[in-house]
N, CA, C and O atoms as CSV, one atom per row, in Angstrom:
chain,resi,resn,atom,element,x,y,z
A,1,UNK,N,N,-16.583,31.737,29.542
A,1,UNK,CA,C,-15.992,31.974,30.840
A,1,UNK,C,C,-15.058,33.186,30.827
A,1,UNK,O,O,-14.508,33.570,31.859
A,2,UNK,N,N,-14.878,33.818,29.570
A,2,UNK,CA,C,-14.382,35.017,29.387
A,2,UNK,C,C,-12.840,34.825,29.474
A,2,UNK,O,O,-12.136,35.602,30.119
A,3,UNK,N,N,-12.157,33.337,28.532
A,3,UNK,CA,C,-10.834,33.543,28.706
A,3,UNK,C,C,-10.960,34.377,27.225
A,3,UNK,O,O,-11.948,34.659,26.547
A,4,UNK,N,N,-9.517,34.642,27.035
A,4,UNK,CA,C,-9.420,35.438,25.609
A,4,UNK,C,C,-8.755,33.909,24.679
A,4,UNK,O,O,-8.124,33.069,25.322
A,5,UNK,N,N,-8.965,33.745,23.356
A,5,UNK,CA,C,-8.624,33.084,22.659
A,5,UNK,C,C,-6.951,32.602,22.713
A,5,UNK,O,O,-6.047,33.397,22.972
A,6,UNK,N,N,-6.791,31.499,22.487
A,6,UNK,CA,C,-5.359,31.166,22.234
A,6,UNK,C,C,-4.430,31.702,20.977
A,6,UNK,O,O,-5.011,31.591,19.897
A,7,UNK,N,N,-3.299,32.178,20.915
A,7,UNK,CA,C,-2.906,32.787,19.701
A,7,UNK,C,C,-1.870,31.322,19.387
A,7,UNK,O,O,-0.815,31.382,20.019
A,8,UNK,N,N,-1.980,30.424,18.775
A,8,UNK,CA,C,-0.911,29.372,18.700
A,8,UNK,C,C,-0.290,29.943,17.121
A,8,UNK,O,O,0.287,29.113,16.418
A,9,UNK,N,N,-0.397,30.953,16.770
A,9,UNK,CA,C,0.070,31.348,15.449
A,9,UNK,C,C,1.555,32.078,15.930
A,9,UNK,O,O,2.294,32.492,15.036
A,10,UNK,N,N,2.024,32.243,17.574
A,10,UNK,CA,C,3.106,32.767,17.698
A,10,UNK,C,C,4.041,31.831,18.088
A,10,UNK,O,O,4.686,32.044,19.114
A,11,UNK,N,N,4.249,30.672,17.339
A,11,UNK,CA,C,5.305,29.463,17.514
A,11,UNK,C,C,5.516,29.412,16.002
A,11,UNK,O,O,4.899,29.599,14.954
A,12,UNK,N,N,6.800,29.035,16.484
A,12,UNK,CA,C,7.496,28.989,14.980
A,12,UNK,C,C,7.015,27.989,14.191
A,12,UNK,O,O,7.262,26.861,14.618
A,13,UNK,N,N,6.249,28.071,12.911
A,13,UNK,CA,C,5.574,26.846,12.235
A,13,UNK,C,C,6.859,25.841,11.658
A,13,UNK,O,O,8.048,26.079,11.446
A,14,UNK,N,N,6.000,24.576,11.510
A,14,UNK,CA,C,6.242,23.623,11.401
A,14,UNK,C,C,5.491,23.159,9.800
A,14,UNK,O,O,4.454,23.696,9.414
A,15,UNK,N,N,6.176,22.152,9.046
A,15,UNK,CA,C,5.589,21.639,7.882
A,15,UNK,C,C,5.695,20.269,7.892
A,15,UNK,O,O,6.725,19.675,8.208
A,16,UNK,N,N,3.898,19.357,7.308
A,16,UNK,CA,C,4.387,18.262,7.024
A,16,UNK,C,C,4.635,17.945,5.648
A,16,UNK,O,O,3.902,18.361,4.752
A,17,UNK,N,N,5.575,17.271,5.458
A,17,UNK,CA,C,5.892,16.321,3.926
A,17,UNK,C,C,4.868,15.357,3.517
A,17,UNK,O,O,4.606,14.254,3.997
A,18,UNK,N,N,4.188,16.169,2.252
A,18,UNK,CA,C,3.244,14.855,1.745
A,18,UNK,C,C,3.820,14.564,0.534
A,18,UNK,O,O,3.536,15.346,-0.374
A,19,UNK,N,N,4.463,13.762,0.307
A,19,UNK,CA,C,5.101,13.613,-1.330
A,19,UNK,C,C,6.168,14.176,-1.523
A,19,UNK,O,O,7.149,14.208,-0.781
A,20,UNK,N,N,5.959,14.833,-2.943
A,20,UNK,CA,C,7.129,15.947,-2.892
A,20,UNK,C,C,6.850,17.463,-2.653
A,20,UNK,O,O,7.415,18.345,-3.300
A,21,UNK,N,N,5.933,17.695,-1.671
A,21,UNK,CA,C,5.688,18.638,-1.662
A,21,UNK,C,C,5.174,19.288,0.382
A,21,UNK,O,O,4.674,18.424,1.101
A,22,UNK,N,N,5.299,20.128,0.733
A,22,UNK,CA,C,5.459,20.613,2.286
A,22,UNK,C,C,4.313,21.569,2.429
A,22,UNK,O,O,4.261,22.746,2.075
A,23,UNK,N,N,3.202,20.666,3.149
A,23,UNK,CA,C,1.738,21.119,3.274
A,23,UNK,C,C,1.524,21.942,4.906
A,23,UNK,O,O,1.898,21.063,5.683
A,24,UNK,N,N,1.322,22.544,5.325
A,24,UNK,CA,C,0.900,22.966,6.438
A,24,UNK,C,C,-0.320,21.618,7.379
A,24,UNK,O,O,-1.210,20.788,7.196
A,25,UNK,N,N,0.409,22.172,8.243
A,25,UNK,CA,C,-1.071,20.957,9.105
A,25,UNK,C,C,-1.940,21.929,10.092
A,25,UNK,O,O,-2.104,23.080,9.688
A,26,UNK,N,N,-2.404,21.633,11.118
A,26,UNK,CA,C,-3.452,22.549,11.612
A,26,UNK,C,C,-2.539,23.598,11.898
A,26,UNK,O,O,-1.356,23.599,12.237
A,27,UNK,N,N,-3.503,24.631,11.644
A,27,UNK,CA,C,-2.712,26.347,12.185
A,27,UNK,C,C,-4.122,26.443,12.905
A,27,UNK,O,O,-4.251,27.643,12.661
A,28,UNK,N,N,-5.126,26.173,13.504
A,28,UNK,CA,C,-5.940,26.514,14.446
A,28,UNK,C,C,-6.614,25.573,14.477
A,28,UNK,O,O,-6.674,24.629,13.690
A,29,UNK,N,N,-7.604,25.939,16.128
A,29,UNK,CA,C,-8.041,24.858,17.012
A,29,UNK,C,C,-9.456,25.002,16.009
A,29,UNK,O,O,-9.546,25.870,15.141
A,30,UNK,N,N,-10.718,23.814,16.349
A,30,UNK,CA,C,-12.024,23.820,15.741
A,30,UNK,C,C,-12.496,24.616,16.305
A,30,UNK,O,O,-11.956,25.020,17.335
A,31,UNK,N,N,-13.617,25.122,15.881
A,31,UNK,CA,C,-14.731,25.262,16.340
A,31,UNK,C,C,-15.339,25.076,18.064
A,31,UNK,O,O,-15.510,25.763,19.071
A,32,UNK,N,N,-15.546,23.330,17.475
A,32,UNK,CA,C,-16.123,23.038,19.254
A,32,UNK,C,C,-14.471,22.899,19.601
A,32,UNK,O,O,-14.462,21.836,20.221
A,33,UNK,N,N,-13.296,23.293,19.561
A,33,UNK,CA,C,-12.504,22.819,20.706
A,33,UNK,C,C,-12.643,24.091,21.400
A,33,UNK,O,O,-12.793,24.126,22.621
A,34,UNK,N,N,-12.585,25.474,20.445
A,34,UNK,CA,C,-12.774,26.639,21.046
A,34,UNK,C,C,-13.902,26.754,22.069
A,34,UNK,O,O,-13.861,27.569,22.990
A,35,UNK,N,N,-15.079,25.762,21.836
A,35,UNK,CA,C,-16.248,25.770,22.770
A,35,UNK,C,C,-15.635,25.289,23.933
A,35,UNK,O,O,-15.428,25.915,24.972
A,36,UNK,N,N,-15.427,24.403,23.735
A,36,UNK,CA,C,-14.075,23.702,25.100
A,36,UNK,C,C,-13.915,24.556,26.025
A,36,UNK,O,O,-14.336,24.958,27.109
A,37,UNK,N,N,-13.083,24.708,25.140
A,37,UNK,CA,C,-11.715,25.931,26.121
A,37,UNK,C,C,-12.993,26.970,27.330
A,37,UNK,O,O,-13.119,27.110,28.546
A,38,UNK,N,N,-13.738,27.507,26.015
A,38,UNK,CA,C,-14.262,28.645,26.660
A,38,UNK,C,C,-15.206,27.574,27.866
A,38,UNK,O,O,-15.294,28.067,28.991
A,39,UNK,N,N,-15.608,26.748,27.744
A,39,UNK,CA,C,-16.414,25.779,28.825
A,39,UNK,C,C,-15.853,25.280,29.768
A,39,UNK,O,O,-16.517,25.267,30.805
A,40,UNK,N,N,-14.584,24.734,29.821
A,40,UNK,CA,C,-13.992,24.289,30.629
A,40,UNK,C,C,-12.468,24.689,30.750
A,40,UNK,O,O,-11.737,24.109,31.553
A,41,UNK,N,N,-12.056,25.608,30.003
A,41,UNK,CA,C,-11.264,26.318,30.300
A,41,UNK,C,C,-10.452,26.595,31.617
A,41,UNK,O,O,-9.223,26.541,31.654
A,42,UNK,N,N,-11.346,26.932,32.824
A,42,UNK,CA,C,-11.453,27.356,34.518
A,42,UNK,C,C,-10.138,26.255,35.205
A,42,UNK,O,O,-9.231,26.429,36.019
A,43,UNK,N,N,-10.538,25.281,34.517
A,43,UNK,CA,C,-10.489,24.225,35.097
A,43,UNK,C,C,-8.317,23.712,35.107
A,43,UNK,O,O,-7.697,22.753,35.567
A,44,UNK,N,N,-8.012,24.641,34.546
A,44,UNK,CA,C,-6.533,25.117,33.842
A,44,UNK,C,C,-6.237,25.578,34.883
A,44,UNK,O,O,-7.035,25.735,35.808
A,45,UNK,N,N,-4.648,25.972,34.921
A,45,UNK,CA,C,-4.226,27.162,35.739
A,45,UNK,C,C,-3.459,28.123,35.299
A,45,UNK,O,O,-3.115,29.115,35.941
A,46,UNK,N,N,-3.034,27.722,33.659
A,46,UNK,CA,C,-3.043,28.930,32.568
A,46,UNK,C,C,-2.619,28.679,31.594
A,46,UNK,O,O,-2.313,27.553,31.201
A,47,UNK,N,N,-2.489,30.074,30.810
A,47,UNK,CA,C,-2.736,29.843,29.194
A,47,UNK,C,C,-2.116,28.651,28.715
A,47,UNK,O,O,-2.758,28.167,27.784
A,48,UNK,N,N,-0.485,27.623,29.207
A,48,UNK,CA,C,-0.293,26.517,28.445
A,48,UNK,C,C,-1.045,25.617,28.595
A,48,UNK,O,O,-1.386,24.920,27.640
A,49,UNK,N,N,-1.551,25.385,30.013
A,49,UNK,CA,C,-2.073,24.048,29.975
A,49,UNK,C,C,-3.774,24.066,29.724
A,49,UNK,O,O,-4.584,23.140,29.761
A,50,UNK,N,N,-3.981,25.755,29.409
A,50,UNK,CA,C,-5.430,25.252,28.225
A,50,UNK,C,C,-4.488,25.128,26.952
A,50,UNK,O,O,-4.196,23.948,26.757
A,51,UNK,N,N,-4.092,25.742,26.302
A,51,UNK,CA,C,-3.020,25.368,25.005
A,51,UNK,C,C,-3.174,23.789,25.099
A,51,UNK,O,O,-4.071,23.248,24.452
A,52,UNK,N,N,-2.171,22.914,26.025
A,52,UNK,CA,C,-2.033,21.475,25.556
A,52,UNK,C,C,-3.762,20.635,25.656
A,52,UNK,O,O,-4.237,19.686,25.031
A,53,UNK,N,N,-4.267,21.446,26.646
A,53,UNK,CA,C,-5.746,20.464,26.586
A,53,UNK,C,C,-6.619,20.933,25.331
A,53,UNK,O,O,-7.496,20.183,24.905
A,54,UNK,N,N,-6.388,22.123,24.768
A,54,UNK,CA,C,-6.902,22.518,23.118
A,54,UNK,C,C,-6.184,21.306,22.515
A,54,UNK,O,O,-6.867,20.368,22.107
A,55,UNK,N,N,-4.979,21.273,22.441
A,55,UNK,CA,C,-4.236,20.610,21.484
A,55,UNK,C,C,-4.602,19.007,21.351
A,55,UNK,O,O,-4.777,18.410,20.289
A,56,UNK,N,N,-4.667,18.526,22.501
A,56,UNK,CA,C,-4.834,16.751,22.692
A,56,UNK,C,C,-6.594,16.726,22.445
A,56,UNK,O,O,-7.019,15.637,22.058
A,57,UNK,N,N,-7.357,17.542,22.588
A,57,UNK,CA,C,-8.803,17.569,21.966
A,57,UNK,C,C,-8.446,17.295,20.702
A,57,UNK,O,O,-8.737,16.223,20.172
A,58,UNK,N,N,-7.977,17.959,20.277
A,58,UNK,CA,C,-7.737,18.183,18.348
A,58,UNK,C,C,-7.624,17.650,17.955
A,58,UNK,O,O,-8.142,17.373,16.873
A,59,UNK,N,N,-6.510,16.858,18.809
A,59,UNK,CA,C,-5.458,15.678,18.222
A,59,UNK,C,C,-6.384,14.507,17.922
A,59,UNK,O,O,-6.378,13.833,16.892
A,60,UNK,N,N,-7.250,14.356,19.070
A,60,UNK,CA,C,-8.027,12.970,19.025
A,60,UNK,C,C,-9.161,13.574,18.072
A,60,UNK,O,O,-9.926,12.703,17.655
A,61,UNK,N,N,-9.380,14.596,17.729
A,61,UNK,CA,C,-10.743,14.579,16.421
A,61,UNK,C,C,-9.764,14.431,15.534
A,61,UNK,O,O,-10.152,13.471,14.868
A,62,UNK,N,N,-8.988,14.691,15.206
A,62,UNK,CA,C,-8.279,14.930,13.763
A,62,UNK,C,C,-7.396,14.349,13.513
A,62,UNK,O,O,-7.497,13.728,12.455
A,63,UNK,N,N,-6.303,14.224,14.144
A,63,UNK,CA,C,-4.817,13.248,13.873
A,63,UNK,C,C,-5.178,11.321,13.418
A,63,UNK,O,O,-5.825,10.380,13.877
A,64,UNK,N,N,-4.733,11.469,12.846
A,64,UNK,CA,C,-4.728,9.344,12.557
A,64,UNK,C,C,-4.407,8.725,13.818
A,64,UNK,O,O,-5.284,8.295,14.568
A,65,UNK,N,N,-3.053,8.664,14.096
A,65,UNK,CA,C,-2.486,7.963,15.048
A,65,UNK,C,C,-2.797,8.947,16.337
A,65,UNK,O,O,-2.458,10.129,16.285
A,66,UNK,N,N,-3.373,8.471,17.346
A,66,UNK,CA,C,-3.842,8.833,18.455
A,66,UNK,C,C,-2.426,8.921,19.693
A,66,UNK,O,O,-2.637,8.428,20.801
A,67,UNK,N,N,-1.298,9.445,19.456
A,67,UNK,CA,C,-0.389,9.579,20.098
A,67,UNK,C,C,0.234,11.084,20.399
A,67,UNK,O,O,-0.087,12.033,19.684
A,68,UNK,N,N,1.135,11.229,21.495
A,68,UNK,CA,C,1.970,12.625,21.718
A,68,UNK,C,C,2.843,13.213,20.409
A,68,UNK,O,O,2.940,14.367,19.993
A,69,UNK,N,N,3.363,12.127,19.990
A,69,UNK,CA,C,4.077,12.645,18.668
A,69,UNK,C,C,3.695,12.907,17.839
A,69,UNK,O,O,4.125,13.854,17.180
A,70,UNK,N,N,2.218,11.814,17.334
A,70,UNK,CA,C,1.860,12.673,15.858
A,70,UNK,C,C,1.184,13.449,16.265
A,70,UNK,O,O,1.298,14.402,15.494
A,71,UNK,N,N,0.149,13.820,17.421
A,71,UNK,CA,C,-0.722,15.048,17.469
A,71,UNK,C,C,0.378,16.124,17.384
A,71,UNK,O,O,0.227,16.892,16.434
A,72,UNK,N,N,1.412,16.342,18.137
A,72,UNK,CA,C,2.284,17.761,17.795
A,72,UNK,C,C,3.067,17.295,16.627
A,72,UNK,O,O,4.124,17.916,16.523
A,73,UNK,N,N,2.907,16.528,15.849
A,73,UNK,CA,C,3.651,16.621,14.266
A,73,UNK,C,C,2.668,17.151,13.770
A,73,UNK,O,O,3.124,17.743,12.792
A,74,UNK,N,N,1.231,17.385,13.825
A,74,UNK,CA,C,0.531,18.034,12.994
A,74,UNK,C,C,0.488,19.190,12.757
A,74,UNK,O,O,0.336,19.730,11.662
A,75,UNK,N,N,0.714,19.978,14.484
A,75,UNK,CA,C,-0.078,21.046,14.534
A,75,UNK,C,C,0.776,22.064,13.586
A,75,UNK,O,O,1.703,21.351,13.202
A,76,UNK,N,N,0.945,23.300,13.031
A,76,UNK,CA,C,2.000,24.104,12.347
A,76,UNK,C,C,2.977,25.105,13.245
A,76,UNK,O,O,4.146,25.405,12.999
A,77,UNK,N,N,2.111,25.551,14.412
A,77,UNK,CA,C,2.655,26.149,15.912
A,77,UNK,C,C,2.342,25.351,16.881
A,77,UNK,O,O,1.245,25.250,17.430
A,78,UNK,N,N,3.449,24.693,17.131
A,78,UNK,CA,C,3.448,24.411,18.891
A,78,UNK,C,C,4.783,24.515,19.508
A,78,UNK,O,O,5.638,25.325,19.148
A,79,UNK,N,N,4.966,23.334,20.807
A,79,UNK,CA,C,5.626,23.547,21.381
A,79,UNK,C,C,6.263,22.222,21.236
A,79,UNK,O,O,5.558,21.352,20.725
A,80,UNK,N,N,7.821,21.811,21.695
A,80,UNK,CA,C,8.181,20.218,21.517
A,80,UNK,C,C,6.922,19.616,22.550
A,80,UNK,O,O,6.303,20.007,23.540
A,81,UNK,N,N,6.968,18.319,21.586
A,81,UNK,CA,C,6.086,17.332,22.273
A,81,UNK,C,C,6.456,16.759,23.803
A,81,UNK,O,O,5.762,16.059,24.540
A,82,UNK,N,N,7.630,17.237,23.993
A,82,UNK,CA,C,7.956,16.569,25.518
A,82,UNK,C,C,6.912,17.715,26.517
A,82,UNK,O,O,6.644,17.503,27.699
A,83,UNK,N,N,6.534,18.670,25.891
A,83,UNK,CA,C,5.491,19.891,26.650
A,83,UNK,C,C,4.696,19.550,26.661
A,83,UNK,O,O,4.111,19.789,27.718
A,84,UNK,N,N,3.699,18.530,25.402
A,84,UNK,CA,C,2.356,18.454,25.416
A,84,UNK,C,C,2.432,16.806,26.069
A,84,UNK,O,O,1.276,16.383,26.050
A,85,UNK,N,N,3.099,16.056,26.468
A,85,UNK,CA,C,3.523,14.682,27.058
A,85,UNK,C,C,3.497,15.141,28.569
A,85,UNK,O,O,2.717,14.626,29.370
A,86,UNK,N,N,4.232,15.960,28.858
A,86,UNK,CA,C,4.101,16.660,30.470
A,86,UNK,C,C,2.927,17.106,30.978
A,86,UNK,O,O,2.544,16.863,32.122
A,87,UNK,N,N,2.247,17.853,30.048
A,87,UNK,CA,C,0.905,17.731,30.317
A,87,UNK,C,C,-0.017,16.688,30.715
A,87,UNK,O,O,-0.695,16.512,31.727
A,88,UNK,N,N,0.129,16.120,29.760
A,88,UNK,CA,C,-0.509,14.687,29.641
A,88,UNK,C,C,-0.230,14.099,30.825
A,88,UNK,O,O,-1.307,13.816,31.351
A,89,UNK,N,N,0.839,13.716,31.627
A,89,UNK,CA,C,1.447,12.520,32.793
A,89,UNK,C,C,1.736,13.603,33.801
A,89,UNK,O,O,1.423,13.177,34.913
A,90,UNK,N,N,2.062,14.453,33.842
A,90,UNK,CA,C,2.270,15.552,35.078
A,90,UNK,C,C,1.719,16.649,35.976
A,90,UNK,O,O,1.898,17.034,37.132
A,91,UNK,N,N,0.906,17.008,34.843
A,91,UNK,CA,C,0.207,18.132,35.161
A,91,UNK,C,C,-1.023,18.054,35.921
A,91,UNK,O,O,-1.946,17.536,35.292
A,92,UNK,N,N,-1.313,18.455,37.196
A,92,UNK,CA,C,-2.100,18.104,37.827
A,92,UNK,C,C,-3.546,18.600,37.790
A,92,UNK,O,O,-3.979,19.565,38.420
A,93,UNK,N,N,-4.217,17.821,36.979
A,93,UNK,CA,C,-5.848,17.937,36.608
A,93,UNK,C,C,-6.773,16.561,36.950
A,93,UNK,O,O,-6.415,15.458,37.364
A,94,UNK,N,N,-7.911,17.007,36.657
A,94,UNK,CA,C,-8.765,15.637,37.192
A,94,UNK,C,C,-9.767,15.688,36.192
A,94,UNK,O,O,-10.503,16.641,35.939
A,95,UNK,N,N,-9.730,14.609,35.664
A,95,UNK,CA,C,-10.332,14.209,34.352
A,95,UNK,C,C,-11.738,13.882,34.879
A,95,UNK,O,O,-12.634,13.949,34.038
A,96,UNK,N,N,-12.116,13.502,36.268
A,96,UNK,CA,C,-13.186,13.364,36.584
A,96,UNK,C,C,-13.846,14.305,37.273
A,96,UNK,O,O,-14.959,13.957,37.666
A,97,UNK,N,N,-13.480,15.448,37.553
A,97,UNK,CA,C,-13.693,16.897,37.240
A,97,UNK,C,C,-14.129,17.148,36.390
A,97,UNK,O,O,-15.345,17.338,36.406
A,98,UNK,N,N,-13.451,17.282,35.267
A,98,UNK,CA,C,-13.640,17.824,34.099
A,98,UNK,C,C,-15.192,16.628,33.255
A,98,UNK,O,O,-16.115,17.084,32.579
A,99,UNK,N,N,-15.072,15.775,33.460
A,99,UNK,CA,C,-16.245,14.934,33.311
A,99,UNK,C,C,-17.367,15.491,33.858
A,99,UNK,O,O,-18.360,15.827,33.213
A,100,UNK,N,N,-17.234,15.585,34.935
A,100,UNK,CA,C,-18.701,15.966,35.717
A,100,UNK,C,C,-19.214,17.517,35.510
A,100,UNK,O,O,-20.340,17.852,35.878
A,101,UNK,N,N,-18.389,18.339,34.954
A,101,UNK,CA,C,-18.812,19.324,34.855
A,101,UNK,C,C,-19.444,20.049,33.543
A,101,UNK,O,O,-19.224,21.137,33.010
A,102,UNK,N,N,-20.361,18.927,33.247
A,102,UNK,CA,C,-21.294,18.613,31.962
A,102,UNK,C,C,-22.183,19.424,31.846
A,102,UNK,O,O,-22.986,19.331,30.918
């Protein structure tokens, strides 16, 4: 759809603790989330709130706990989770939109 890629590498990273030691967690989106974006992308009204709908894709392929907090404890750049939570409950999109446009 001709957006340009997300740069989430310009937030200040973040580290998780595995042991005794401070591992990085995702520093970029997959593959198919990038298919996403570029597919349903439109459907945004800009670059953050494709950012948080990249991010909560991710979250649910990849994160354990399927929640606001650990998906942005993973990522290495984001934003506080009260941003990607606002998204989530505020931001005005239609999931059955975005469904149908298969």
């Amino acid at each position: 759809m001709g957006y340009r890629p997300i740069n989430i590498s310009s937030r200040t990273p973040k580290k998780t603790r595995i042991g005794d030691f401070w591992m990085p967690s995702i520093i970029q989106y997959p593959t198919v989330v990038q298919q996403a974006l570029d597919r349903f992308g439109y459907h945004f009204q800009n670059d953050p709130e494709r950012r948080h709908f990249a991010e909560c894709i991710t979250g649910l392929f990849i994160v354990r706990k399927k929640n606001v907090s650990a998906i942005t404890r993973e990522f290495a750049f984001t934003t506080d989770q009260s941003c990607l939570n606002r998204f989530i409950t505020e931001v005005n999109w239609d999931a059955e939109t975005l469904n149908a446009d298969q």
